[in-house]
C-alpha positions in Angstrom: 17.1 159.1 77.1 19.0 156.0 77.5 17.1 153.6 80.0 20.4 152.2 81.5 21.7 155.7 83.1 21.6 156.2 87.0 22.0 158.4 89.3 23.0 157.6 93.3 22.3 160.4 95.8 24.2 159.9 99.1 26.6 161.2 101.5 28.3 157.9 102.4 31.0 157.2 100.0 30.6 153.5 101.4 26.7 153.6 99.6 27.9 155.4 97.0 31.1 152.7 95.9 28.6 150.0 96.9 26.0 150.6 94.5 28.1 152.3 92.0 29.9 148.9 91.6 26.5 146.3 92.2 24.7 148.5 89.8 27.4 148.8 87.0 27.7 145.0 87.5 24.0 144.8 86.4 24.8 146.9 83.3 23.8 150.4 84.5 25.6 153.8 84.0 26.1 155.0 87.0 26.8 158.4 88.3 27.1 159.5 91.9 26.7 162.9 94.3 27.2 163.4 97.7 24.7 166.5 98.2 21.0 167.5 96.7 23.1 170.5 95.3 25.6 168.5 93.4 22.8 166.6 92.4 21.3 169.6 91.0 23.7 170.2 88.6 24.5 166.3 87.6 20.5 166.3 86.7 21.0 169.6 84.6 23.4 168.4 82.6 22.2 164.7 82.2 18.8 162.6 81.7 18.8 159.4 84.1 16.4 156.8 84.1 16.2 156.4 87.9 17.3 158.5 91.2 18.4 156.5 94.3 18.1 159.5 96.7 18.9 159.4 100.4 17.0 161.3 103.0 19.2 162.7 104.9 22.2 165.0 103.1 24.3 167.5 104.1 22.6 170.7 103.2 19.1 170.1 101.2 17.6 167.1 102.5 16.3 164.3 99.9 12.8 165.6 99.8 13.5 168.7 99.2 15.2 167.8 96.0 12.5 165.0 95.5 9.7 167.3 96.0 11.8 170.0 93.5 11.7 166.6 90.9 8.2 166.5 90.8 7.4 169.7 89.2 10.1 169.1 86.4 9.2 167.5 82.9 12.6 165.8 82.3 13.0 163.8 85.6 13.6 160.1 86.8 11.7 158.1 88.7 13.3 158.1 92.1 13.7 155.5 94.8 14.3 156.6 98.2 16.7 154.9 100.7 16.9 155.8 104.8 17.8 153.7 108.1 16.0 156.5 110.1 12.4 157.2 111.2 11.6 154.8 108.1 7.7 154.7 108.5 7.2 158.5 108.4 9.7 158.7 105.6 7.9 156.1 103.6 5.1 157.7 104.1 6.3 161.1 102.8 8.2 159.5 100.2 5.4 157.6 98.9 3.5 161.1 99.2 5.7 163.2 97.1 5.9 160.8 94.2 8.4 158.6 95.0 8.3 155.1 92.8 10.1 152.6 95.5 11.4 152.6 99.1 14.0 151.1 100.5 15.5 150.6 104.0 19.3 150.3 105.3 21.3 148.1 105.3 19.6 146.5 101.8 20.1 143.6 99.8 22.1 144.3 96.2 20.1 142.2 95.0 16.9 143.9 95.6 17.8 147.3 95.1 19.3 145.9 91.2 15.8 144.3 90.9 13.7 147.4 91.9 16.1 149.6 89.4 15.9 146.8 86.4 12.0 147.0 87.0 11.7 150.9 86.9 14.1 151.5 84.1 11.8 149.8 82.1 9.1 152.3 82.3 8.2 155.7 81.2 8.8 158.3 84.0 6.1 159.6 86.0 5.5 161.8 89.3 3.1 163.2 91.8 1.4 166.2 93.1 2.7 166.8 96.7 0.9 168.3 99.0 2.3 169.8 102.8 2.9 166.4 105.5 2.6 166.6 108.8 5.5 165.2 111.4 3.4 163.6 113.9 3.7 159.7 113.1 0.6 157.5 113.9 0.5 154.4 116.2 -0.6 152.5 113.3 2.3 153.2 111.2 4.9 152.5 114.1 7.5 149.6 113.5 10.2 148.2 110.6 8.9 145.2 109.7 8.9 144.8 105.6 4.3 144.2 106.0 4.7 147.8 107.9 7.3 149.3 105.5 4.6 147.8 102.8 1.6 149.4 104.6 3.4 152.9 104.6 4.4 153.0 101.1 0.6 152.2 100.3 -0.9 155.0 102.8 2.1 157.9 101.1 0.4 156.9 97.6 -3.4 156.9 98.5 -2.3 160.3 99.8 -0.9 161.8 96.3 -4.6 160.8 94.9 -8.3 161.8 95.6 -9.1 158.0 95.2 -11.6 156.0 97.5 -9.5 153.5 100.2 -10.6 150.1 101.6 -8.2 149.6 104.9 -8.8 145.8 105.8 -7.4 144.1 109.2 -9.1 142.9 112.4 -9.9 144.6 115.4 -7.7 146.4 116.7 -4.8 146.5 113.7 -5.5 150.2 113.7 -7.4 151.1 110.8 -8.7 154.5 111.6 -5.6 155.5 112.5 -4.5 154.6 109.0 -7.3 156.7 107.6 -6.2 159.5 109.6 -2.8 159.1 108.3 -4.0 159.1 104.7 -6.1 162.2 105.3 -3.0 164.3 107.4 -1.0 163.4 104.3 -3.2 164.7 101.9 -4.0 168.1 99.8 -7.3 167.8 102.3 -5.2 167.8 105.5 -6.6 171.3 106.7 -10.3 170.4 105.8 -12.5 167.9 108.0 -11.8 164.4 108.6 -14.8 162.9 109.5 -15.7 159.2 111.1 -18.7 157.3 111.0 -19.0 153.5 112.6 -22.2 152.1 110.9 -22.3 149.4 113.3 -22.7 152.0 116.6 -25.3 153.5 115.0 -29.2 152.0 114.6 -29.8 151.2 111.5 -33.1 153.3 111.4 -30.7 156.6 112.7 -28.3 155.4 110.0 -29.7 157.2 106.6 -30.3 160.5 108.3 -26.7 160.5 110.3 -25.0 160.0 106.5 -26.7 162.7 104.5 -28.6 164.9 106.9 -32.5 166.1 106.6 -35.0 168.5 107.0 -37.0 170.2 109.2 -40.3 168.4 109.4 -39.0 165.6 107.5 -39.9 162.9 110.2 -41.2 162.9 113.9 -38.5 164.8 116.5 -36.8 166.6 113.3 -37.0 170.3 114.2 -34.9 171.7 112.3 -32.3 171.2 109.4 -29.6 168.5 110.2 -26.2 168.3 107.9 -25.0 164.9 107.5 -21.6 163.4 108.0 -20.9 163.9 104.0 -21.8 167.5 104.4 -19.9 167.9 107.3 -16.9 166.2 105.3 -17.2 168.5 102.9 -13.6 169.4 101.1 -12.0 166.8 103.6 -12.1 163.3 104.2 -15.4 160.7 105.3 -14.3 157.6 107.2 -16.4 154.6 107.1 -15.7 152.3 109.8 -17.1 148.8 109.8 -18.6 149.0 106.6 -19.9 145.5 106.4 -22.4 146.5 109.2 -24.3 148.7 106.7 -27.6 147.6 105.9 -28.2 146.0 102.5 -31.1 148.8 102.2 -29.0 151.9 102.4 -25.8 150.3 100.2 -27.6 151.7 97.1 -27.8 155.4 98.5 -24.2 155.3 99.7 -22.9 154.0 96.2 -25.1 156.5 94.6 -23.8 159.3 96.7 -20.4 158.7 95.9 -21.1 158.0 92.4 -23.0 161.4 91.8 -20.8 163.6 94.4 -24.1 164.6 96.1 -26.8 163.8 98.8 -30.0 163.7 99.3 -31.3 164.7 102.8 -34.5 163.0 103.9 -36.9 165.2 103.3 -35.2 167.4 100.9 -36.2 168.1 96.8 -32.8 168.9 95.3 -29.5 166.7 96.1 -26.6 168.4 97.8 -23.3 168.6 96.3 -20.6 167.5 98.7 -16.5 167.2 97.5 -15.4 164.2 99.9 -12.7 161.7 100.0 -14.0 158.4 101.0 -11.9 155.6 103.1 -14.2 152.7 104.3 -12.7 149.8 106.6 -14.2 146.4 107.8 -12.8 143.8 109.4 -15.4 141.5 107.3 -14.6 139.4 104.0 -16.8 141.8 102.0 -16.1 139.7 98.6 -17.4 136.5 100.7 -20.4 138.7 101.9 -20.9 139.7 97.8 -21.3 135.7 97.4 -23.5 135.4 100.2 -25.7 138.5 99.2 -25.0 140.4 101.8 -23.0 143.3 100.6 -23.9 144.6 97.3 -21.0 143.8 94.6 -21.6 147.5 92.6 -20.5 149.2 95.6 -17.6 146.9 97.1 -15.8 147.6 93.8 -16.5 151.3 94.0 -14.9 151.1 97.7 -12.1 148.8 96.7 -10.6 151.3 94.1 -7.2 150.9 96.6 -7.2 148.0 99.0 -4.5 148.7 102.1 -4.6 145.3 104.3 -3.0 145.6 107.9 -1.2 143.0 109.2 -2.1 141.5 112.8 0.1 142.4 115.3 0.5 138.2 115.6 2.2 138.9 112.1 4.6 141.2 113.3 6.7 140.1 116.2 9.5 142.9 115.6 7.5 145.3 116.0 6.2 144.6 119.3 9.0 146.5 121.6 9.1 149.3 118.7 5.1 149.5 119.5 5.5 148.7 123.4 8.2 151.6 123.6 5.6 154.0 121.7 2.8 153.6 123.8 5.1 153.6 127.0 6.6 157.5 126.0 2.8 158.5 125.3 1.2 157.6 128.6 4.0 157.3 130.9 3.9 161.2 131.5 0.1 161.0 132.8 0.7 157.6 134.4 3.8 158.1 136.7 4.5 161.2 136.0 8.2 160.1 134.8 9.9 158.6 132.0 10.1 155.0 132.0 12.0 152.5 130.0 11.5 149.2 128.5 14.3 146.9 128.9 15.3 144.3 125.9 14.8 141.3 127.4 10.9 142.6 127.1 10.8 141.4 124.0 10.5 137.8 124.4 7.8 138.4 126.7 5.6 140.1 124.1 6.4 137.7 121.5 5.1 134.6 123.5 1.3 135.8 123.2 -0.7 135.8 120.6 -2.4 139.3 120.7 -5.8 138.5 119.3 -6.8 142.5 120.0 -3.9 143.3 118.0 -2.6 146.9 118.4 -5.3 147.9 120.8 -4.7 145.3 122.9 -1.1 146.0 123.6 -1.5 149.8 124.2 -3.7 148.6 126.9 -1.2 145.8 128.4 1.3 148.7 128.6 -1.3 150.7 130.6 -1.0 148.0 133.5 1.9 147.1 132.8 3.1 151.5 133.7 1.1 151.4 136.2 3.2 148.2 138.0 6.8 149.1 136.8 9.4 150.3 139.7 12.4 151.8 139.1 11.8 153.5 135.9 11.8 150.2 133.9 8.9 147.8 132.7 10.3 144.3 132.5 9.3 141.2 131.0 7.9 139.9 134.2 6.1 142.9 134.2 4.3 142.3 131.0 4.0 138.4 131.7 1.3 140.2 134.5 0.1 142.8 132.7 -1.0 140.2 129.9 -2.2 137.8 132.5 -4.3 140.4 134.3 -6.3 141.1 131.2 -7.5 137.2 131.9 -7.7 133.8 129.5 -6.8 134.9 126.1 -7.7 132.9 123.7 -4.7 132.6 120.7 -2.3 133.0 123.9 0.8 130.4 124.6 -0.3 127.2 126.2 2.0 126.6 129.3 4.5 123.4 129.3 2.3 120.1 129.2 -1.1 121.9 127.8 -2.4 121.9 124.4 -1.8 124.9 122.6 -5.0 127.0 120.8 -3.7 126.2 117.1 -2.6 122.5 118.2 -6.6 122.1 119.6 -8.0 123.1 116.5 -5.6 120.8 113.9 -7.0 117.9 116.0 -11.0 118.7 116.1 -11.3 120.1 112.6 -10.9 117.2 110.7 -13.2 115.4 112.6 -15.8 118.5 112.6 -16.3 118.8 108.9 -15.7 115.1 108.2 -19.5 114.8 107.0 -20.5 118.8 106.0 -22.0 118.9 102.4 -19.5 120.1 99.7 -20.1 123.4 99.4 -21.1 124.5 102.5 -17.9 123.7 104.6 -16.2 127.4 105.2 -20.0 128.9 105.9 -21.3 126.4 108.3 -17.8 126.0 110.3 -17.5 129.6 110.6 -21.0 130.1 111.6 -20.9 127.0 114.3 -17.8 128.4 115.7 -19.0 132.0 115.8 -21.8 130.7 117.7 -20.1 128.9 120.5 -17.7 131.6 120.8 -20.7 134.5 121.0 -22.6 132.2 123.7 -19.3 131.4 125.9 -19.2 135.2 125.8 -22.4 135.8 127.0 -22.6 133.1 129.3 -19.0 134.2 130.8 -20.4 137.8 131.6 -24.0 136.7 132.6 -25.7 138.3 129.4 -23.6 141.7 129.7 -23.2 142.6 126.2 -20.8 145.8 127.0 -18.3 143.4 128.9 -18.6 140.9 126.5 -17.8 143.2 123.7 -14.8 144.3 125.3 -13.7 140.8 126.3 -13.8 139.7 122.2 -11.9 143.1 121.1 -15.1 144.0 119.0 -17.6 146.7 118.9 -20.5 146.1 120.8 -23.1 147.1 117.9 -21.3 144.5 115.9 -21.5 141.8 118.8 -25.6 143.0 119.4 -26.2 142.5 115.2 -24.1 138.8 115.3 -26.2 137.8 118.4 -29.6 139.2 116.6 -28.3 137.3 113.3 -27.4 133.9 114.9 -30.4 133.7 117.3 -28.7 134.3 120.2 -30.6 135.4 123.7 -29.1 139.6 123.7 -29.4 139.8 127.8 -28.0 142.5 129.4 -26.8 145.6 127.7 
């Protein structure tokens, strides 16, 4: 099979002339249909090296023929191309064995790069298993990080393999996970969650694998775990840098050996479970510190997905605003309600430090305030403000803005640290500071706290314990 030969699905004959003349350019052979059927045949009658298939086509769509590819011996690697619902179709492209995605309008010169870069491989393809339509929050917006993050949630779907999903709070990471799982051959079978920062750490062993009756004091009967009850599905570990360094070695046993041990119990269980884990931690810095077990980060971190803060992604913030406003505007006001354009330099000026979360709940207010049928950017500029002092936000005209604040202390602060210990002690000093203004701020009321600094309030309970920090109120 000549590597040079391609094959351009589409039924624009603008696309089609367009990349038929860019690719020959490069030095390709390049043939051209306008349906999946006439596709059909050209791939009966020829070996390519690579498939640029649209999505949408008159008659069979892309995946069908896509999905068809997959179970064939001689096929090429394929590259999909859509300027609709491009998230879910990354996704499901990813998913069905798809080597590339890319969005239009695209760049020649990127779409001859991807095709030189495959062409010079063997082909290969994918299991697919059944997708769902429904599109998660998490995976909503075009931005090239969140075109990025669906391609790598389609192909930790086509495998069995063990995902990290990194971000801060509120970037969404369980949603991801549940996204990975509704995409997989486990989509009918449990998906399963388990925060191991809400959970006491002496509750923690038995809430993972389960035990027996009799096997400690208030145990009265038999108890499955969460692994048992994840059985043929998925297990999501949420804030996995909470775990205790005790139980790390049971966990990376469990998923070593496939099987748990209930307290109590003589004979391990076997349990079939996928395993995502997410943190907002730096579990490699926690490795150096000796504080997360090395063995088992590398077991989780077979596939790493990081999300983007929302900071990160300013183009997607109407996208996301205009999603959250069509899923709570029905139970809000009872009507549909529009978000105007001009909204978007409104949500652009703040910094979101909760991220996703946070702006789901600034569209809340911001629903609940709308009149006419249409949020405006005045009414986010109050729904932000009501939330109260942000830090991250924009500084008004003639104040010192966050990042500006911190460019002028910084130098000054670590002037005369040791070598060695600057990142540590900063981070620790500044943690601190931050975790005692919180308490102070809500008199000792670790609940509003919590919510106030967009994180758990286990997590803010262990920092507090940690750093020496008065606990006060729940």
């Amino acid at each position: 099979m000549t590597t040079r030969r391609l094959l351009v699905v589409d039924d624009e004959p603008s696309i089609r002339f367009v990349l038929e003349k860019a690719l020959g350019k490069a030095g390709f052979e390049v043939d051209t249909a306008a349906s999946a059927e006439e596709a059909r045949e050209r791939l009966a009658a020829e070996r390519y090296a690579v498939a640029l298939l649209d999505v949408r086509l008159p008659g069979d769509s892309g995946f069908t023929l896509l999905e068809e590819l997959q179970r064939e011996k001689r096929r090429p690697l394929v590259v999909v191309m859509t300027a609709q619902d491009t998230l879910r179709a990354a996704v499901t492209a990813m998913r069905l064995g798809a080597e590339d995605y890319l969005v239009k309008p695209f760049d020649l010169d990127r779409v001859v790069a991807v095709v030189r870069e495959l062409a010079a491989r063997a082909p290969q393809g994918a299991t697919p298993a059944p997708a769902p339509e429904a599109v998660s929050p998490a995976l909503v917006g075009a931005s090239p990080a969140m075109v990025e993050v669906s391609k790598q949630v389609g192909r930790a779907a086509a495998t069995d393999l063990t995902v990290l999903v990194v971000g801060e709070s509120g970037t969404g990471k369980e949603l991801v996970a549940r996204a990975i799982h509704e995409h997989s051959a486990r989509a009918r079978r449990p998906f399963v969650t388990v925060n191991a920062a809400a959970i006491p750490r002496e509750l923690l062993e038995s809430e993972l694998y389960g035990h027996e009756k009799g096997a400690f004091t208030g145990a009265e009967a038999r108890r499955k775990g969460k692994f048992e009850q994840a059985d043929q599905g998925t297990l999501f570990l949420d804030e996995i840098g909470e775990m205790p360094v005790e139980l790390q070695a049971k966990l990376l046993r469990a998923i070593q050996e496939r099987s748990v041990d209930r307290i109590g119990a003589e004979h391990p269980v076997p349990v079939d479970v996928r395993l995502v884990a997410a943190t907002n931690a730096d579990l490699g810095r926690m490795v150096a510190d000796g504080r997360f077990r090395g063995d088992l980060f590398y077991r989780l971190s077979v596939l790493v997905i990081r999300l983007p803060p929302l900071r990160e992604r300013p183009d997607d913030l109407l996208p996301l605003a205009r999603h959250f406003v069509a899923r709570h505007a029905g139970a809000l006001v009872g009507a549909e309600v529009q978000v105007e354009e001009g909204a978007a330099a409104a949500l652009q000026e703040h910094r979101w430090p909760g991220n996703v979360r946070e702006l789901e709940n600034v569209v809340q207010r911001a629903l609940l305030a709308a009149r006419g049928g249409t949020i405006t950017a005045a009414d986010l500029r109050r729904a932000i403000g009501a939330a109260g002092e942000i830090p991250g936000a924009a500084a008004a005209p003639g104040e010192e803005s966050f990042e500006a604040a911190i460019a002028r202390t910084l130098p000054q602060v670590i002037e005369h640290l040791p070598e060695g210990s600057v990142h540590a002690t900063v981070f620790e000093r500044v943690e601190r500071q931050l975790l005692e203004l919180a308490m102070s701020r809500f008199a000792g009321n670790q609940l509003q706290a919590a919510r106030w600094l967009g994180i758990n309030r286990n997590t803010l309970r262990a920092r507090l314990t940690t750093l020496g920090i008065g606990t006060g109120r729940i």
